[in-house]
Phi, psi and omega in degrees: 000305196242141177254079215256124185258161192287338192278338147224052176275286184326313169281355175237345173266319157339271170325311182279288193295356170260334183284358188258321195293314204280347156307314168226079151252328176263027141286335184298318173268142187265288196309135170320134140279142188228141193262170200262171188276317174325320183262351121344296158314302160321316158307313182320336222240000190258343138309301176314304186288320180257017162273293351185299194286303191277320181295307200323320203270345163299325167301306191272298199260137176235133179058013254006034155250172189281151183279133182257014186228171181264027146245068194241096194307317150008251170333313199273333195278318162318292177324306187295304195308314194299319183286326192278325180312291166327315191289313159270311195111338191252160188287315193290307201285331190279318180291335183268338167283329180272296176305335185280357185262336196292308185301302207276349181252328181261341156289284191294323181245041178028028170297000000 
């Protein structure tokens, strides 16, 4: 019925099988694990760094070149969101500031 080639019957069993060993690997041990203080501290940084990875380059880049000109609803929605954010603290409030500069520029003036 299905003509299955072996090289990848061989990558999919493969595959299903590093993914059950790295998966239950911290079953294997009765004693609790603990990460060193370093990569603890690291972890800390690694939301900031992959929120960081995905937004930035949306900001900044169209189509994958960098956007060459400042009539960019973008840049102004960023900014705006970035100040409210410094200024209050809060995430809902950053998101309605950053859309409220965003909408009138990229809707009424087709930036």
């Amino acid at each position: 019925m299905f003509d299955v080639d072996p090289w990848t019957l061989l990558t999919i069993v493969a595959l299903g099988a590093i993914t059950v060993i790295t998966r239950g690997f911290f079953f294997l041990s009765s004693k609790p694990w603990t990460l060193p203080h370093w990569a603890q501290r690291g972890l800390q940084y690694a939301p900031i760094a992959a929120l960081s990875a995905v937004v930035v380059p949306e900001i900044v880049m169209t189509q994958g070149q960098l956007i060459t000109t400042w009539q960019d609803a973008r840049l102004f929605a960023a900014a705006a969101g970035g100040l409210w954010f410094f200024w209050r603290r809060g995430v809902l409030g950053t998101i309605v500031a950053g859309m409220a500069v965003y909408l009138p520029l990229h809707v009424g003036l087709g930036w």
